[in-house]
SERO-4910 file (N, C-alpha, C, O; in steps of 0.05 Angstrom, whole numbers):
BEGIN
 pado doro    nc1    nc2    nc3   cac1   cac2   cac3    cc1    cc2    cc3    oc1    oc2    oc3
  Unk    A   3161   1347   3462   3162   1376   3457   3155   1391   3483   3132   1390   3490
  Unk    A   3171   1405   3496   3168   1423   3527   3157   1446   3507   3133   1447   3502
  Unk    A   3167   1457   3499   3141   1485   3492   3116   1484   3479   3120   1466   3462
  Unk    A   3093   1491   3476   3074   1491   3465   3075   1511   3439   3077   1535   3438
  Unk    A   3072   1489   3417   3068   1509   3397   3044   1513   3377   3042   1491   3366
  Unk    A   3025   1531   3367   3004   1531   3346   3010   1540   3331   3018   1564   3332
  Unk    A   3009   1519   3301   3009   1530   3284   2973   1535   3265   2954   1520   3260
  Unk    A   2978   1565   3259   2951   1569   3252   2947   1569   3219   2963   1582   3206
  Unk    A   2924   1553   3202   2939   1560   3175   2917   1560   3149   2906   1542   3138
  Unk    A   2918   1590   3144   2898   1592   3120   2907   1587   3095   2931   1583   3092
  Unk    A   2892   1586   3075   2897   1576   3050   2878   1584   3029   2855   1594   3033
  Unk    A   2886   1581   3010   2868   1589   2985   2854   1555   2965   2867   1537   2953
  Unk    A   2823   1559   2971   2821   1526   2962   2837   1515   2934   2838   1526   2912
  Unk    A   2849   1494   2942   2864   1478   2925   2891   1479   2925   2905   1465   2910
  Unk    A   2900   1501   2948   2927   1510   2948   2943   1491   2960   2967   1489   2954
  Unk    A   2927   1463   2991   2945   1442   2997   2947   1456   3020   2966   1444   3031
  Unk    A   2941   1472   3034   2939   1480   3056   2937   1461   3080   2952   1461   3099
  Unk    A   2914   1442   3075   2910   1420   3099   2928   1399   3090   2936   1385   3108
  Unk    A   2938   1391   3058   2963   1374   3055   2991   1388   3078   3002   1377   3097
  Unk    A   2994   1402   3072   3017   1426   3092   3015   1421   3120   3037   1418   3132
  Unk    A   2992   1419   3133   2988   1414   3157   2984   1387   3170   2984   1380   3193
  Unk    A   2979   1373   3147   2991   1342   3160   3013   1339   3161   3025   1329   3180
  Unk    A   3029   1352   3133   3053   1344   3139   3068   1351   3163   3082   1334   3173
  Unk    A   3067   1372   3171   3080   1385   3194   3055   1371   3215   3055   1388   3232
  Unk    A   3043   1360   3220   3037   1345   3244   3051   1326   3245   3067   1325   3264
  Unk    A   3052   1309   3228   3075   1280   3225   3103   1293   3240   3111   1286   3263
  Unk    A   3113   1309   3225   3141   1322   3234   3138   1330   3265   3156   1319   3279
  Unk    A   3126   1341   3275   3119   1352   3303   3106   1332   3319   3109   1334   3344
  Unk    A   3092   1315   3310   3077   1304   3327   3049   1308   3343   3041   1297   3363
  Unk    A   3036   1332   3322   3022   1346   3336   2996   1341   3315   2997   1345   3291
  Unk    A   2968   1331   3334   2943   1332   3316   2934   1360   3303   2935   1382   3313
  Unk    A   2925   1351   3280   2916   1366   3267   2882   1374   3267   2866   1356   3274
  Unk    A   2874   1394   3261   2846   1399   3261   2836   1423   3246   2841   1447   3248
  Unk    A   2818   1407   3228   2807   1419   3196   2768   1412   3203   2754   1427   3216
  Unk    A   2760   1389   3189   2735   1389   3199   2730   1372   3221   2707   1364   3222
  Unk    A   2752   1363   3245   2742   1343   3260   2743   1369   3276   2739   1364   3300
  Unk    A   2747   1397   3272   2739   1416   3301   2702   1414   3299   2691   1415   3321
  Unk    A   2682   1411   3273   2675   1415   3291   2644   1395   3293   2620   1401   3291
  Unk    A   2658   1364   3297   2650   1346   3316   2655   1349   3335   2641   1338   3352
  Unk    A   2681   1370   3347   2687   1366   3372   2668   1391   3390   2657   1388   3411
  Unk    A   2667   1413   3376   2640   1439   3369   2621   1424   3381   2613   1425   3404
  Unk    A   2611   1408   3358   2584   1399   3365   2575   1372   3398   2555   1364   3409
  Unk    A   2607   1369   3399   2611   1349   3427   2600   1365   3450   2580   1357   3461
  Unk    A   2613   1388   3459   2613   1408   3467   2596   1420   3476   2590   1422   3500
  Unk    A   2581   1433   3453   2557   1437   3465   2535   1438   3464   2519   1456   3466
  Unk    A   2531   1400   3458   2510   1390   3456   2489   1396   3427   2465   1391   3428
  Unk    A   2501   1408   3405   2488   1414   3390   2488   1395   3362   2508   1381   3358
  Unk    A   2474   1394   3350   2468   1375   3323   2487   1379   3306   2483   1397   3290
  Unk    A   2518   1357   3303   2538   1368   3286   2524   1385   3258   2536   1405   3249
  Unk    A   2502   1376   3246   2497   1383   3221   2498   1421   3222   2502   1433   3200
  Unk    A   2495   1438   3250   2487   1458   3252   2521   1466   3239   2523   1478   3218
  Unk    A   2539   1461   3253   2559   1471   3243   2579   1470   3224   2600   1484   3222
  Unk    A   2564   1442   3205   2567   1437   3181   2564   1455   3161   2575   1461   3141
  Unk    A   2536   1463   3178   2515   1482   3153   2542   1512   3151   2554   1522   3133
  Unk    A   2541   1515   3177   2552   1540   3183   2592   1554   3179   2606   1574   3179
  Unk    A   2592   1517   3175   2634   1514   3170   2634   1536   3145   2619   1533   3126
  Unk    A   2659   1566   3148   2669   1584   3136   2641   1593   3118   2643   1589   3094
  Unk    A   2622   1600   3124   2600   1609   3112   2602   1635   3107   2620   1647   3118
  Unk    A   2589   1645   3093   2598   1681   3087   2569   1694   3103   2545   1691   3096
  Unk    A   2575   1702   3116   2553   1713   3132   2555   1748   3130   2570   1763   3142
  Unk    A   2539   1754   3114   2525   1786   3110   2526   1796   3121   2539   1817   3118
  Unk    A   2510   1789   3149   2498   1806   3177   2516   1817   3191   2514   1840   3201
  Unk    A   2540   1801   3192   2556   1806   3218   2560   1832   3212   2561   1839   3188
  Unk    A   2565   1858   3239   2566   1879   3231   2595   1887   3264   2604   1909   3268
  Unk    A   2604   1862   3281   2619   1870   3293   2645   1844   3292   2644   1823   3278
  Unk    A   2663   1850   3308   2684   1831   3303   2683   1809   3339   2667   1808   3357
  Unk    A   2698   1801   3336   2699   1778   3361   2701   1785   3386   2719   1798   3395
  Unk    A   2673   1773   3403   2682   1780   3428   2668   1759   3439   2645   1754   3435
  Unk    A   2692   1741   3463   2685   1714   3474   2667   1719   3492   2674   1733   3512
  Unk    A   2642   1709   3489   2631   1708   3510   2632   1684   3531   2648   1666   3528
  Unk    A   2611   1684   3556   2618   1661   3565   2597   1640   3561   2572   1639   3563
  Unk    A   2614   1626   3555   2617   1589   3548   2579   1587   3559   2560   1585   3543
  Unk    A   2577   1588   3585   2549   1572   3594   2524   1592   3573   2502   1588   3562
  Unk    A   2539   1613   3576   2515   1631   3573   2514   1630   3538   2496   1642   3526
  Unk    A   2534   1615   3525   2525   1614   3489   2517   1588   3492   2512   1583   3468
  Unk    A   2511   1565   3504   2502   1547   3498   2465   1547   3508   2445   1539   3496
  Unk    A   2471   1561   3538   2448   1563   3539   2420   1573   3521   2397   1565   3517
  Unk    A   2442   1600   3510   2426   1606   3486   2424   1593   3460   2405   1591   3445
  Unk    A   2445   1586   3458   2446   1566   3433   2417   1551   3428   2402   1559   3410
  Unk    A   2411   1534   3443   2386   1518   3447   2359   1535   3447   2340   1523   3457
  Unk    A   2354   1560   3437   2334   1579   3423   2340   1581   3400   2361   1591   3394
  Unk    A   2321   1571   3381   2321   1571   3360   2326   1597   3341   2331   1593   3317
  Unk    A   2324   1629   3356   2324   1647   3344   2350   1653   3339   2355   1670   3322
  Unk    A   2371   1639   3356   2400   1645   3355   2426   1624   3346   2449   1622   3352
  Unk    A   2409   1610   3329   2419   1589   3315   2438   1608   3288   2436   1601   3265
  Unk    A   2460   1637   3297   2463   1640   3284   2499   1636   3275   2511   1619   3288
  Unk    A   2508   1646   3264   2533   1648   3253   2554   1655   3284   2574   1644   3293
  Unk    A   2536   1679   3293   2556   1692   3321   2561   1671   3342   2582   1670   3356
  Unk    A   2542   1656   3343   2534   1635   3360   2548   1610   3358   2559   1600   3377
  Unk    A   2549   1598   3329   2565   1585   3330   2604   1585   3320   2622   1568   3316
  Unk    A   2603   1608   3321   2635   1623   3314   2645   1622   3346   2668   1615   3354
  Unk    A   2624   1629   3363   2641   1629   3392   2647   1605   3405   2668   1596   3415
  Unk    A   2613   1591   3401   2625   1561   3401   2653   1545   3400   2664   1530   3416
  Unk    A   2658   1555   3377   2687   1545   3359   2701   1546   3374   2713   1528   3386
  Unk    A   2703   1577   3380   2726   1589   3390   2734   1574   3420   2756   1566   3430
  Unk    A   2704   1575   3432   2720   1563   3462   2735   1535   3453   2757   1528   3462
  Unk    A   2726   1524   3440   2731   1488   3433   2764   1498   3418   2783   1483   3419
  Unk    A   2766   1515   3411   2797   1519   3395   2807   1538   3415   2828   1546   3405
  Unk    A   2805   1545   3431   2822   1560   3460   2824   1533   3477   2843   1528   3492
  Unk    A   2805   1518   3476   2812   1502   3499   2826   1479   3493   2835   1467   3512
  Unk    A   2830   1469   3465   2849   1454   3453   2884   1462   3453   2905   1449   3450
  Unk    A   2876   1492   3457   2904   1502   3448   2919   1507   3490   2942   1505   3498
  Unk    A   2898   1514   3502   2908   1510   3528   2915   1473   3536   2925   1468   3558
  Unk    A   2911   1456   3520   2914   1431   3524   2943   1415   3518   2949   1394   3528
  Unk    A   2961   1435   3497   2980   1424   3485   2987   1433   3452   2973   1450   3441
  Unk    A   3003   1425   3443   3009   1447   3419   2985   1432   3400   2977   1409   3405
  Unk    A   2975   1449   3378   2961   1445   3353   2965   1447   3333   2987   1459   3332
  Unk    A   2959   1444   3311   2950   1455   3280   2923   1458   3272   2907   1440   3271
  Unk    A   2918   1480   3266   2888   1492   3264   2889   1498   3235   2907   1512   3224
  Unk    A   2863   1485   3219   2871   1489   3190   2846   1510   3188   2825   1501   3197
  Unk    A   2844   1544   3174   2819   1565   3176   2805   1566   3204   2816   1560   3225
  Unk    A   2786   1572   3202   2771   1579   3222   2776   1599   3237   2766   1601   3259
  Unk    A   2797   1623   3225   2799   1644   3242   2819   1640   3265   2825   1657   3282
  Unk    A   2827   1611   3264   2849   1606   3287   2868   1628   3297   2872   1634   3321
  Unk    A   2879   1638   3277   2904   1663   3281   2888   1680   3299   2896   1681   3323
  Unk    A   2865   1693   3291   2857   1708   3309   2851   1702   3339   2857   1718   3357
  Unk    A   2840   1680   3343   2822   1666   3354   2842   1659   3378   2831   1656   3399
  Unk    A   2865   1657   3377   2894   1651   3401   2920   1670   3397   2944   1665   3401
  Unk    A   2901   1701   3383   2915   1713   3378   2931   1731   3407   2942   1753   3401
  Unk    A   2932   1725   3431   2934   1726   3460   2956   1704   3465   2975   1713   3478
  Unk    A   2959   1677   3456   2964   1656   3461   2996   1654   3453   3002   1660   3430
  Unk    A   3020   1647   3473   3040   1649   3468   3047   1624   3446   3033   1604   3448
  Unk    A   3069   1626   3425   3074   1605   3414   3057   1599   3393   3054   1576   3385
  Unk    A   3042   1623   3381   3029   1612   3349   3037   1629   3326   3037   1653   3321
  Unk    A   3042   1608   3316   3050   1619   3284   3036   1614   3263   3028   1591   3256
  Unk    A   3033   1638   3249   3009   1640   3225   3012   1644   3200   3021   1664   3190
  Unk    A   3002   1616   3184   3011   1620   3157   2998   1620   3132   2979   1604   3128
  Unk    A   3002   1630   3120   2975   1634   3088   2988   1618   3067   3012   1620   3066
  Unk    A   2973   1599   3046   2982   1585   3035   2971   1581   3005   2949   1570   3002
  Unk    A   2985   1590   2982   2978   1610   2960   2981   1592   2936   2995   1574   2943
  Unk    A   2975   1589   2915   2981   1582   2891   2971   1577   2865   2947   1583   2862
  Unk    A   2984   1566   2839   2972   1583   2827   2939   1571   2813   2933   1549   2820
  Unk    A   2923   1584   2798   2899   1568   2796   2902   1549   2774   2881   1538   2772
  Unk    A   2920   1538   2755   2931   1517   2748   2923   1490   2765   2909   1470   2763
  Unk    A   2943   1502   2782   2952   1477   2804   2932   1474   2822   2931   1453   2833
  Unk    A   2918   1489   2826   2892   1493   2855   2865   1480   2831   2848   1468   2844
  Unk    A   2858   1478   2801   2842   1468   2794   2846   1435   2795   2830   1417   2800
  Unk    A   2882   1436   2786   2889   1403   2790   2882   1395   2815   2859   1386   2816
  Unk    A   2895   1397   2838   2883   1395   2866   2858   1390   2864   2851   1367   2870
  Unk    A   2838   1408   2856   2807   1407   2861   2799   1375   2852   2791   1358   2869
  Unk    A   2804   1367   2820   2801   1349   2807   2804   1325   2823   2788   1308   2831
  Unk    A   2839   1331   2827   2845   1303   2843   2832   1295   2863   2830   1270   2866
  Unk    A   2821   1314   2882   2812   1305   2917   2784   1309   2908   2767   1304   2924
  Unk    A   2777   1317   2886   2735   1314   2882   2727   1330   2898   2712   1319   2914
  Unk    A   2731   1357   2904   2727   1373   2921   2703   1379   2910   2684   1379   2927
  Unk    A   2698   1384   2890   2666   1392   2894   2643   1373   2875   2625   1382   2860
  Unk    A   2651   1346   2880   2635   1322   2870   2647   1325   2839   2665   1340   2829
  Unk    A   2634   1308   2830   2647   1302   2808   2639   1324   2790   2618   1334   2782
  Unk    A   2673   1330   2785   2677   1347   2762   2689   1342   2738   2704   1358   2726
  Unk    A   2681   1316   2732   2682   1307   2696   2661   1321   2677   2637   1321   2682
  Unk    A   2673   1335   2652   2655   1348   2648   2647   1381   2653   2632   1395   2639
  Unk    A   2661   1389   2677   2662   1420   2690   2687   1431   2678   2709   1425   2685
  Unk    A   2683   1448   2658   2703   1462   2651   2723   1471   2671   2722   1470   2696
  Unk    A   2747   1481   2650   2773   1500   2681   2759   1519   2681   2759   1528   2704
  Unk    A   2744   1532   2667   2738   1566   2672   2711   1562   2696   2704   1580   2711
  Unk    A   2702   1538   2695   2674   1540   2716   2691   1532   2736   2687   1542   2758
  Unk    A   2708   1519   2734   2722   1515   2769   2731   1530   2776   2727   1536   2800
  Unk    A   2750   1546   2758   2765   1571   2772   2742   1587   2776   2750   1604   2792
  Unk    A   2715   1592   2770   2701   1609   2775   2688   1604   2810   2679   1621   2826
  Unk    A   2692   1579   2811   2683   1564   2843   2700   1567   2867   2694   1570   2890
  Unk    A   2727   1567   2853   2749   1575   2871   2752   1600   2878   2761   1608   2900
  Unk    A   2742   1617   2854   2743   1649   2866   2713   1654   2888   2714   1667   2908
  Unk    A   2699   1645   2882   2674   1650   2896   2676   1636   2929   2666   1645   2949
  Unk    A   2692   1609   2926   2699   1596   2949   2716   1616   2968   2711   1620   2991
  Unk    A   2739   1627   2953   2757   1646   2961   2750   1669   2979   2759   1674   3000
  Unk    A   2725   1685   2961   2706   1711   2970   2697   1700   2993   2702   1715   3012
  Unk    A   2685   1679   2998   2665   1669   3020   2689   1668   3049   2681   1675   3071
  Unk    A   2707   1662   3046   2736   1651   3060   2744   1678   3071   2752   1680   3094
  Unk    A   2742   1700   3053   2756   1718   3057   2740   1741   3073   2752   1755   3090
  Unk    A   2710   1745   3067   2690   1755   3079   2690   1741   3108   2692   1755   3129
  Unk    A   2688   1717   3108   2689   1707   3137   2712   1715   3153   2706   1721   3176
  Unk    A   2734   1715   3146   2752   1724   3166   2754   1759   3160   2763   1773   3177
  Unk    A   2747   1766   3144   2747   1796   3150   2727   1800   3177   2735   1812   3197
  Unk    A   2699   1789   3175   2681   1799   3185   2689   1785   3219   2673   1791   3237
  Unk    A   2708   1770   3225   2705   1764   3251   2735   1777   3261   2739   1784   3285
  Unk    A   2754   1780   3244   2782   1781   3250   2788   1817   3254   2800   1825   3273
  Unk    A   2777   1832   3234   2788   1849   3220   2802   1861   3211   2804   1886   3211
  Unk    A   2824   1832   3194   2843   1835   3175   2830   1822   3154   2808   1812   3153
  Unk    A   2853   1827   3134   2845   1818   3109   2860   1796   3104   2884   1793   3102
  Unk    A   2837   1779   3101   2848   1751   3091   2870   1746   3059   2864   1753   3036
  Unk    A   2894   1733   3067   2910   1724   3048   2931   1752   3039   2945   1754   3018
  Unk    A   2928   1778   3066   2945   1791   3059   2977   1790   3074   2972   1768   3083
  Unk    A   2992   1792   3078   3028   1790   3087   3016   1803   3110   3019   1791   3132
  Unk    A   3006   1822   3109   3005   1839   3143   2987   1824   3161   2979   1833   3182
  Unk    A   2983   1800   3152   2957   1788   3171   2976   1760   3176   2963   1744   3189
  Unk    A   2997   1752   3170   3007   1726   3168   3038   1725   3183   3051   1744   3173
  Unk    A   3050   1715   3197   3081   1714   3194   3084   1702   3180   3108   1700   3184
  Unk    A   3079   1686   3157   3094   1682   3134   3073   1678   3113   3052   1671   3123
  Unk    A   3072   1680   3081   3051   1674   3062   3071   1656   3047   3095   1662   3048
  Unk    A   3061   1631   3031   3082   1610   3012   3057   1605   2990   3033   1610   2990
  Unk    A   3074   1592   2972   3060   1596   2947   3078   1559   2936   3097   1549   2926
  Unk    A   3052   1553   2950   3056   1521   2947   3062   1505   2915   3067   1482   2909
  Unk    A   3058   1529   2897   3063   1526   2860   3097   1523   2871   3109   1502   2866
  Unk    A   3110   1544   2885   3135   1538   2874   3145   1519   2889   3155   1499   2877
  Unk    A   3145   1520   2919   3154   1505   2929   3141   1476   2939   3148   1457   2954
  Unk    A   3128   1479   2929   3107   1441   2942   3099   1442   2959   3100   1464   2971
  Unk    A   3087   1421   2973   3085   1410   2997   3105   1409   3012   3112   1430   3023
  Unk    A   3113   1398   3014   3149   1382   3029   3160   1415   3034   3168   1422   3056
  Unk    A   3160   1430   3015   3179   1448   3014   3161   1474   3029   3178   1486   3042
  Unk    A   3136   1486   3032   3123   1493   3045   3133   1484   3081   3137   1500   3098
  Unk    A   3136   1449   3084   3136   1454   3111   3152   1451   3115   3159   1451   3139
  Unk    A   3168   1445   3096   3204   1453   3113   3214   1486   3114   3232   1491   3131
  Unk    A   3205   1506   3100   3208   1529   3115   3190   1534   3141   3198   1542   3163
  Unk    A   3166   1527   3136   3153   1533   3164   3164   1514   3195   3159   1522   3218
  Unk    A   3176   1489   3189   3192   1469   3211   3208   1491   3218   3205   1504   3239
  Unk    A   3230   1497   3195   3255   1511   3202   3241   1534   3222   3246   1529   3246
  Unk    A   3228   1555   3217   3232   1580   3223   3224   1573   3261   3236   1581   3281
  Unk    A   3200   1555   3259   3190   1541   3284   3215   1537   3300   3226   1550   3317
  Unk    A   3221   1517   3290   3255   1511   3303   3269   1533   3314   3275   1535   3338
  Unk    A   3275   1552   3294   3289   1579   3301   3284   1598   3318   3300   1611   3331
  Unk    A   3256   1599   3318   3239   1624   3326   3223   1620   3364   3220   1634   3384
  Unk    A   3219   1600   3358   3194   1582   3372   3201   1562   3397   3190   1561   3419
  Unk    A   3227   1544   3385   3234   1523   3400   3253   1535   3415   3264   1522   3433
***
């Protein structure tokens, strides 16, 4: 592949979003990255993966401004003060580790604000990935997304998925400032109920192809 391409790609939990983005890595050839960004976070800069475990899509209250990269030496340095062990701190983190992945060769970035985050970056396309809570509770079940849920009603899961959702959507409001899972924030939104997996990334291949390559 001579051009570099990112694809960036949010989702609604259970919607198959990171199923979507393997698939289209297979097809492209291109690694994917969901939670191995941030072992690579924590490679980086020297910090205790657990910190950004704690902190992966967290809904953070505080934030009261939107993104601005600082530099690299000077967030790690601080990083290593315990008073700034916070959300901002490790959001920028990210960010350099997902700018500098994406200056490396094409990607797939599954959340994390990616769209925004290489929203500068020639060659990324951004996609939201929708469906319905039927199918997003089956999903949940099948992959044990939130330990065993034998016994957990549909109405308490769908109640987890909306609250999962709020947390998802607060986070990228508060760093992006767009609104998460709206058409004006995406070049394309799919609704993986109708069309599947397979069928999700064969419009997003195609338009790549069209648009991109």
């Amino acid at each position: 592949m001579e051009k570099s391409i990112h694809i960036n790609i949010g989702r609604q939990i259970g919607a198959g979003g990171l199923d979507v983005a393997r698939e289209l890595g297979k097809r492209f050839g291109i690694k994917v990255y969901d939670k191995e960004l941030l072992a690579l976070a924590a490679k980086e800069s020297g910090l205790d993966h657990s910190v950004f475990v704690r902190e992966d899509e967290k809904d953070n209250l505080s934030l009261n401004t939107g993104f601005s990269l600082s530099s690299f030496t000077e967030v790690i340095t601080n990083a290593f003060k315990p008073s700034v062990y916070n959300s901002n701190t490790i959001f920028t983190i990210q960010s350099e580790v997902i700018r500098k992945l994406a200056s490396e060769g094409s990607t797939i970035f599954v959340g994390r604000c990616a769209d925004y985050i290489l929203r500068d970056v020639p060659g990324c396309f951004n996609v939201f990935i929708t469906a319905s809570m039927r199918d997003r509770i089956n999903r949940v079940r099948t992959v044990n997304k939130y330990g065993d849920s034998v016994g957990i009603s549909d109405e308490k899961l769908a109640d987890l998925l909306q609250k999962g959702d709020r947390k998802r959507a607060s986070y990228y409001g508060d760093y992006s400032f767009k609104t998460w899972g709206a058409a004006e924030s995406y070049d394309m939104c799919l609704n993986s109920s109708l069309l599947g997996i397979d069928g999700c990334a064969d419009l997003i291949e195609e338009t790549i192809k069209r648009r991109l390559l």
